[in-house]
N, C-alpha and C positions, 0 to 999 in steps of 0.2 A: 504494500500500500504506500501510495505515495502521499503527506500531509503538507500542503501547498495555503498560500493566504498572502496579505498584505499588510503584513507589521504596523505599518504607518496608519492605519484606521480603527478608529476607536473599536477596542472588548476586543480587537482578532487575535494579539499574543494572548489575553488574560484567559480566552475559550480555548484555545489552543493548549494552553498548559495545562488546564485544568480535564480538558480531554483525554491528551496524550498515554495517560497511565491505564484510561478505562479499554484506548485503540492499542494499546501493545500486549495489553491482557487477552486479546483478542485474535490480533493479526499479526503480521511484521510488517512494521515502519521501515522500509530502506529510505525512504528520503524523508525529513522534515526541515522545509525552507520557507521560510513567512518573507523574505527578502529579494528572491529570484537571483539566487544568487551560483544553483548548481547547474550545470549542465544534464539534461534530461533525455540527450539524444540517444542514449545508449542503456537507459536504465529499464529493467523489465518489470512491472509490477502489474495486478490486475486492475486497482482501481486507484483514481487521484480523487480524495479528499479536499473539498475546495472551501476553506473558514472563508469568510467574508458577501459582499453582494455580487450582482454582476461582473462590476468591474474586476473583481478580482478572477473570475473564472476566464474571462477575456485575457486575463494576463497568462494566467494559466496556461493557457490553450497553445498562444503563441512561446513560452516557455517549453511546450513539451515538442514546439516543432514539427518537426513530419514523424515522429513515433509518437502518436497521440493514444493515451491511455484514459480510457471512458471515466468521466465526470459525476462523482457524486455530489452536490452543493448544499453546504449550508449555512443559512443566511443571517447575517452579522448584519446586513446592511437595510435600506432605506423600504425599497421592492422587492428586490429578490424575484426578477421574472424567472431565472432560470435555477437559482437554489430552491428547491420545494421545502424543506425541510429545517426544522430551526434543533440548537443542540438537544432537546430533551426528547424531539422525534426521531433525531439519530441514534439517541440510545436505546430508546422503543423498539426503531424497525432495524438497532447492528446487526441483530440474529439472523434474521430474515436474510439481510443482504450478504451473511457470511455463508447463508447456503444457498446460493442463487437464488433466491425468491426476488427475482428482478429481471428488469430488461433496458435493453440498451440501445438508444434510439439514437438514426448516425445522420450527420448534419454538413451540409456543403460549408465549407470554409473555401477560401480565394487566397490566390494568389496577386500583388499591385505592385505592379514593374513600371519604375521613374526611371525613363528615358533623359538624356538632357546633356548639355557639356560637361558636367562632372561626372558623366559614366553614366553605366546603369545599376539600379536597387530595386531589391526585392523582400515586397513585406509578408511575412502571412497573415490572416485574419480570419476571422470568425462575423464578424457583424454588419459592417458594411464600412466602405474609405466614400471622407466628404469631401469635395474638392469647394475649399470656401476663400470668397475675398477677406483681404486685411486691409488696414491703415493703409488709405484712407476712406477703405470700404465705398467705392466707386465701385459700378455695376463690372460685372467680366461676363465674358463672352468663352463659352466653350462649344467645340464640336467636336458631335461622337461619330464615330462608326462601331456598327456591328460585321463581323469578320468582314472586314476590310470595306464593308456598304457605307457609305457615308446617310444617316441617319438626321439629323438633327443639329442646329444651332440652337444654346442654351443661354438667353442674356437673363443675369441677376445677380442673385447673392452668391449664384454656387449650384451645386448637383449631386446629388447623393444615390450612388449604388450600393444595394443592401442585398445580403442573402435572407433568406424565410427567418432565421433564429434572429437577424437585426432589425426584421419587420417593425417589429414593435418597440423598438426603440428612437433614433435619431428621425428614421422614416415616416414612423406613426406619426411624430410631433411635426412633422414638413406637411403632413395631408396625404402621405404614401398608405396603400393598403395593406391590411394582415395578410400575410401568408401563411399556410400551413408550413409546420416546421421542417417537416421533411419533404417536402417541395423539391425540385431537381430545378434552381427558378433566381435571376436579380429582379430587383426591382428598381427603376431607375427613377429618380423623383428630383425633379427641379425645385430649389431653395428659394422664393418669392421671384418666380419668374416674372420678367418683365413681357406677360403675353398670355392674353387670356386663354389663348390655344395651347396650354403647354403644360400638363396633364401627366401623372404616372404611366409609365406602363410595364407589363409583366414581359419578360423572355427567357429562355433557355440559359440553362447554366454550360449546355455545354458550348455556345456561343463564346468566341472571342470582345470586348470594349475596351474600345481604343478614346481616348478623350486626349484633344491637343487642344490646343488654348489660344485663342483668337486676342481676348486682349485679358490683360493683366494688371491688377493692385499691388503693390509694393509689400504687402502681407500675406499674398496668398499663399495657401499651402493644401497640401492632402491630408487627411487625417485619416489613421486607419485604426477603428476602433474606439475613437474618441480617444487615443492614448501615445499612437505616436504620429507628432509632428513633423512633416515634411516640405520646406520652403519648395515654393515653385516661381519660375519664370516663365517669362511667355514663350521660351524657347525648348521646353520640357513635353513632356507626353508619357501619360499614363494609361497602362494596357490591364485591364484586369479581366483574370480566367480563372476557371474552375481548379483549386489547388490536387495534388494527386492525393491527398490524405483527407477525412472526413472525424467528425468531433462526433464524439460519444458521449451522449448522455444517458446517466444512469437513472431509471424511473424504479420507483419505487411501490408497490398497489396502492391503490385508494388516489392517484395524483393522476386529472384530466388536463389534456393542453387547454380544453377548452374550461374547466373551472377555473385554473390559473389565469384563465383572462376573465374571468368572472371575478373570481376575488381580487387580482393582482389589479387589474382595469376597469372594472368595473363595466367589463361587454355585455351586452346584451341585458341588463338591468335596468328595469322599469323607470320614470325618474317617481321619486319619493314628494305627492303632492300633500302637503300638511293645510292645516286652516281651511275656512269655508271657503267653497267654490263659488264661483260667479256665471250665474248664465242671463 
């Protein structure tokens, strides 16, 4: 078992400590790092334990690289889309999970290759890279192609391609649609596009996007993840693909995708009308 977290946010070392003795009475810990400090390309374990909220299993994720070991979460933090489980359900359902009474649900991650005069990089990801203006936040202008189609000019804040598992994140909050998790699917969402024509739309993951950059803010950049920042110039172009590794989430019974957007988002919930009505 691997015990992974985010040091730096409140209760994730104090739960963490306080766990540790009940998870090794249990299992074997070959890694415990709340820092992201080991290399994880070579370590075999059946399941990454992940202390904190989203963000930290995002970190996770890209920590474990292209030997990705399925995610079990639990939530330290604010929502917790993807942690179901808080420490005293962990200890409830350890059993359960120590004799496979689970399953493990596998999720498109991407690969976001910056092209540019300083070479080329390559990020992995889990959620979706935003390509957003900076200082002095003036409108930019981007155009995509899908393999190699020239598609679309983008003028505004910015554009966000998202996999199913970042639907509901950066996406949801632009006015991009949910997707099912397990989806084979980007979603590409303009960030207050300057055109009333200019709308979400769904396509294929195994699809090539190409995004170059027509004009440019002296702060733009890629974000992949909400976590790592990427200066860009108008001279740069980013290509994002389906990565050849897939994110394992560990579910656990009794946890629906669609309750978790019920409780987590409050989907599909009546609104709550109080006081006397008026007709």
């Amino acid at each position: 078992m691997l015990v992974l977290g985010n040091a730096n946010k409140p209760r994730v070392r104090q739960e963490a400590e306080q766990l540790l003795p009940f998870l090794r009475e249990h299992a074997e810990v070959v890694v415990f790092d709340l820092y992201q400090s080991q290399d994880l390309s070579n370590v075999q374990a059946d399941i990454a334990l992940v202390l904190g909220g989203d963000g930290a299993i995002l970190r996770a994720a890209r920590q474990m690289g292209y030997r990705q070991t399925p995610v079990l979460g639990v939530n330290l933090g604010k929502l917790g889309f993807l942690a179901d489980l808080n420490p005293k359900d962990l200890c409830a359902c350890f059993p359960q999970v120590l004799q496979g009474e689970y399953r493990v649900t596998q999720h498109l991650m991407f690969e976001c290759q910056v092209d540019g005069p300083q070479g080329s990089r390559t990020f992995l990801g889990l959620n979706e890279i935003a390509i957003q203006a900076g200082p002095p936040f003036n409108i930019i202008d981007l155009d995509l192609a899908i393999d190699g189609e020239a598609v679309s000019r983008f003028s505004g804040d910015g554009l966000i391609l998202s996999t199913p598992i970042g639907s509901t994140a950066h996406n949801l909050s632009a006015g991009g649609p949910i997707l099912g998790q397990e989806l084979s699917a980007f979603v590409i969402t303009p960030i207050c596009p300057h055109a009333l024509t200019s709308r979400p739309v769904v396509d294929s993951a195994d699809k090539t996007y190409t995004i170059s950059i027509g004009r440019a803010t002296a702060g733009m950049a890629v974000i992949v993840d909400g976590q790592e920042i990427v200066p860009l110039t108008v001279n740069d172009r980013i290509t994002v693909r389906r990565a050849p590794v897939t994110f394992g989430l560990v579910k656990v019974p009794g946890r629906s995708y669609f309750q978790t957007l019920r409780d987590k988002l409050r989907w599909g919930t009546p609104p709550n009308y109080q006081g006397e009505s008026y007709e």
